[in-house]
N, C-alpha and C positions, 0 to 999 in steps of 0.2 A: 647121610642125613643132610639133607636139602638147608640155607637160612633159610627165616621166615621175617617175610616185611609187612612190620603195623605201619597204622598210622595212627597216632596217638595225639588227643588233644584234651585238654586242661586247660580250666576257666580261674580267674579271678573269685573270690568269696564275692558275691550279691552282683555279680560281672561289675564291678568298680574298676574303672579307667586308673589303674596303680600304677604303670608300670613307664620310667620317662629314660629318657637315651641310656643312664648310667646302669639302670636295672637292667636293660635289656643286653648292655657289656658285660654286666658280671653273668648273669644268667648264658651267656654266650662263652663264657669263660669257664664254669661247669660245667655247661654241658662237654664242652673238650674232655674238659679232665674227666669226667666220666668213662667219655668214647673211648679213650687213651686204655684208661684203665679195665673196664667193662669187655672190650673185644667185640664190643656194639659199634654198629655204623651206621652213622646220621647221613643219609643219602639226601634231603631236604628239610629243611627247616624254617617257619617263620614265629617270631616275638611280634605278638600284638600290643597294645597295653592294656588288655584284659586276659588276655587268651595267649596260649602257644602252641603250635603246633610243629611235630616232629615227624617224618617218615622213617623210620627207625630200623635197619637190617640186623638181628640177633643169629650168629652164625652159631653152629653149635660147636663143644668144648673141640679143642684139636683131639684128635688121636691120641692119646698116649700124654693126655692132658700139660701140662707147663714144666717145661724146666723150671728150676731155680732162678737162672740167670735171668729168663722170662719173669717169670714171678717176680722177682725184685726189679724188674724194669715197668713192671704194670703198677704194683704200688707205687712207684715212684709219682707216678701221675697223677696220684689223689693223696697221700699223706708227706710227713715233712722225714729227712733223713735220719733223725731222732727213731722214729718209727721201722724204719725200713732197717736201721745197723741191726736193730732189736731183731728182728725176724731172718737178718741174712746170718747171725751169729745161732741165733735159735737153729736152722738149717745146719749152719758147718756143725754143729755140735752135734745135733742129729744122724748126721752124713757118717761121721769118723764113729760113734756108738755102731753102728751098723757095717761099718767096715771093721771094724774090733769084734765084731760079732755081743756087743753088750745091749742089742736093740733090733728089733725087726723093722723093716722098711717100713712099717704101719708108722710107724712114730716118725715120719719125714709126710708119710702121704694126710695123717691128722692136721702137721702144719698149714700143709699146700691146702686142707679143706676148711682152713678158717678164714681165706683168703678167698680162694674160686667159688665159694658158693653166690657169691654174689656178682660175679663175670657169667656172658652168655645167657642171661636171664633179664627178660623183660620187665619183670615186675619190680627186682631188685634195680634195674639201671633208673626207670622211673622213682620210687622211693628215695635210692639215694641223693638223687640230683635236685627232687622238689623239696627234698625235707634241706638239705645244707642250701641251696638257694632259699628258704622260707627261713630260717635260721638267719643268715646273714641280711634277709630283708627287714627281717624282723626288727635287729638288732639297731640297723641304718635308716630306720623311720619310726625308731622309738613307740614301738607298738607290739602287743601278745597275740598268741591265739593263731586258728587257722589262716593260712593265706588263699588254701586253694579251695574250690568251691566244694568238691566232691572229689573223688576219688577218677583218678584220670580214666578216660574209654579210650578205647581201642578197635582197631580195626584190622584184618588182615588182607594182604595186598597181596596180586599175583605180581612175578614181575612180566616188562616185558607193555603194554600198551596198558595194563592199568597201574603201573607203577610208573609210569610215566606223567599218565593222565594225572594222578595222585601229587606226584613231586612241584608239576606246572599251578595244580589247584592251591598247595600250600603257596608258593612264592607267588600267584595273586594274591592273597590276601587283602593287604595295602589296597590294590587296583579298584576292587570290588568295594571296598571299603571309602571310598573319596579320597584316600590320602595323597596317593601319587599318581601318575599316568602311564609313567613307565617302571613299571618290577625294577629296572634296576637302579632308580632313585632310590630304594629303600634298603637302608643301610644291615637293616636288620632280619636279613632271609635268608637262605643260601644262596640262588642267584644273585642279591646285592652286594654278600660278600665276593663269591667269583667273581665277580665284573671289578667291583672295585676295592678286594683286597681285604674288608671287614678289619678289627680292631689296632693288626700288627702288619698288616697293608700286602696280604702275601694270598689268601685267599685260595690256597692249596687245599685245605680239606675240605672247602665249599666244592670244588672244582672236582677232587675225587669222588665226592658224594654223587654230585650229578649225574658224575660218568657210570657210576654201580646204577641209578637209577633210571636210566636210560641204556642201558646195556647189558644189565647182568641177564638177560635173556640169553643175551648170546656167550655168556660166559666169560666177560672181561669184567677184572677187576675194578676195585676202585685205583684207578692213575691217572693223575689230571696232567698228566701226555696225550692222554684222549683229547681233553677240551678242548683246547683253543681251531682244530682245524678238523674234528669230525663232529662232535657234541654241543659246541656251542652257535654254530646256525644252527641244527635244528631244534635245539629247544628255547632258540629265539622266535624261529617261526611257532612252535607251541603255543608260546603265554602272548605275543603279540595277538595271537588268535584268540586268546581271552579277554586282552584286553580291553579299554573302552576309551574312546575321545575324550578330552575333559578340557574347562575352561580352565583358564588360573583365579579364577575365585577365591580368595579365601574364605573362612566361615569359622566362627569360632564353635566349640560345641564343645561341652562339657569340660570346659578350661585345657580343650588342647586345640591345635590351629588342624585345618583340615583342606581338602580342597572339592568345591563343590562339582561335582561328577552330572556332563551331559553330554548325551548319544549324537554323534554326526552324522550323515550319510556320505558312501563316497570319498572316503580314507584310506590312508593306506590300511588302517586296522581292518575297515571292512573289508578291505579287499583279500585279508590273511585270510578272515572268516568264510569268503566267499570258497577261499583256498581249500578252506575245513571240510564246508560243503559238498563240495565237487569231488574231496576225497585224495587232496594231495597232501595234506595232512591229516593224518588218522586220528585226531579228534576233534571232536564237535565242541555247536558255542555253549557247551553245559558250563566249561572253566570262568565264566562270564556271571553265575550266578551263582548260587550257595544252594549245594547239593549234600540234601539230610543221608544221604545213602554212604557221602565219605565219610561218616564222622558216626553214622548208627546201622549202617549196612553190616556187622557184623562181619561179612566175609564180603572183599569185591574182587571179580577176576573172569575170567571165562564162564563158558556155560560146564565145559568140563571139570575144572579147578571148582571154583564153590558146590559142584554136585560130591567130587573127589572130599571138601571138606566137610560137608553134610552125612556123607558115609561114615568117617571118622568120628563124628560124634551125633553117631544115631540115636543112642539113648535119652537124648537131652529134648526129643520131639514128639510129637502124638504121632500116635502109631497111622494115622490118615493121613499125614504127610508122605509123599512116594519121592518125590523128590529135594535139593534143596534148590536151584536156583531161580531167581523169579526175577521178571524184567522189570525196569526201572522205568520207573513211570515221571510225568513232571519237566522240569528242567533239565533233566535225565534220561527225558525218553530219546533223544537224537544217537544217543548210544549204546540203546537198551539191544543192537544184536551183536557189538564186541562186549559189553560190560553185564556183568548180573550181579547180584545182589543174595546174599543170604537170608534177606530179611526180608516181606513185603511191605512197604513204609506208605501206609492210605491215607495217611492226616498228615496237613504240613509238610511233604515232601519238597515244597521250593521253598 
């Protein structure tokens, strides 16, 4: 059984600008311990201060599911040692009833299932991580009640040129947004951690992430021994291809500082772009706009793969439907014959 990579994004309550450096450290800080714990892999990420967004790899449970030793090394990573003696003592006790023959293995694998049900699972990594990030927000700006708008969407991602495309569209963000000019001024993405290191100045799991998201096509791990001298020119030349000119302006806006965003001619960026076009880089300037297909396409990937996931869940469509993938129309269409869409998105697609 193959991972599977979302892309997952989640809004702010009423999209309120909440979120300022420190939020976006702690929120950067669970999600780790999540990853750690979960056995999920954050191949890109960006903290907005409304919004986040995650590309998110969910491998499925090992073989022959977790040791012990595993097991107590994953808790480690989300509760305090208080916790984990309690469960590694629960286990020896366990262990020795059943080599006494006073207990069946069930009563070791019951343990192991009040722990792993929430590893390898999407929905559980998201819950956990928004509900103790909202808890600790909560707590830290003296306020109740929901933080997040809605219940996170999701998307799923081939790998390989849309999980590519996908990794570059998160770490613009900032770009598209006026903040910064160059992806990796912004401290708070996975590229800005790679480049420069993120909270504990070391920028390893930005670097690994990259490398699975740009690679796991060909079946390399996440190992940021990739980075530095296969991975990261090209997924410079990527987002520089999405990038945009910008002056130094600044502008206030909604009590945060910004930077006001204007198009050159005859850049180097343009010239990346021109790169796109011609096909030396296999994606176009969609990365440049805000494409309704990442974040509501339901399924994005090949013409194969999204028909492949449309079979799979045939039940869910009118029986008039023959196929599932449909071209991307919009600021989307320059890629509508590598990228398709699950969904046909007619209203507001740019």
């Amino acid at each position: 059984m193959k991972p599977v990579i979302y892309h997952c994004i989640s809004r702010v309550v009423e999209r309120r600008f909440a979120f300022g450096g420190t939020d976006k450290e702690k929120f950067r800080t669970f999600m780790r311990m999540y990853e750690s714990f979960s056995g999920c892999r954050v191949l890109s990420y960006c903290l907005m201060c409304n919004h986040i967004h995650l590309l998110l790899e969910v491998p499925p449970m090992p073989e022959g599911g977790l040791s012990d030793e595993e097991l107590l090394c994953r808790l480690r990573a989300l509760c305090n040692e208080v916790l984990v003696a309690e469960v590694a003592k629960e286990l020896a006790e366990a262990r020795a009833k059943v080599r006494d023959g006073l207990a069946g293995v069930d009563k070791v694998a019951e343990i192991h299932g009040r722990v792993t049900y929430r590893m390898h699972d999407l929905g559980e990594f998201m819950k956990g991580l928004m509900g103790r990030f909202t808890q600790w927000f909560n707590r830290n700006h003296e306020r109740t009640g929901n933080l997040w708008e809605d219940r996170f969407k999701s998307v799923i991602v081939e790998d390989g040129v849309a999980a590519k495309t996908m990794a570059a569209y998160i770490d613009l963000n900032p770009v598209r947004a006026g903040m910064v000019r160059d992806p990796a001024e912004y401290r708070w993405s996975s590229y800005g951690e790679a480049i420069g290191g993120g909270g504990k100045g070391n920028g390893k799991k930005a670097r690994a992430g990259l490398v699975r998201a740009l690679r796991a096509h060909k079946g390399v791990e996440a190992d940021a021994a990739f980075w530095k001298d296969e991975v990261a020119p090209e997924y410079r030349k990527i987002l520089m291809a999405g990038a945009v000119e910008t002056t130094r302006e600044d502008v206030a806006r909604g009590g945060r500082r910004t930077i006001k965003t204007t198009r050159k001619g005859n850049t180097a960026v343009e010239t990346e772009r021109e790169k796109v076009n011609t096909g030396e880089i296999p994606i176009g300037k969609i990365l440049g706009c805000r494409v309704r297909y990442f974040t509501d396409g339901a399924v994005i990937g090949s013409r194969n793969f999204v028909n492949e996931a449309f079979a799979s869940a045939r039940d869910r469509f009118g029986q008039k439907r023959k196929d599932g993938a449909r071209r991307m129309r919009g600021a989307a269409a320059s890629e509508s014959g590598a990228l398709w869409s699950l969904r046909d998105l007619k209203k507001g697609i740019e």
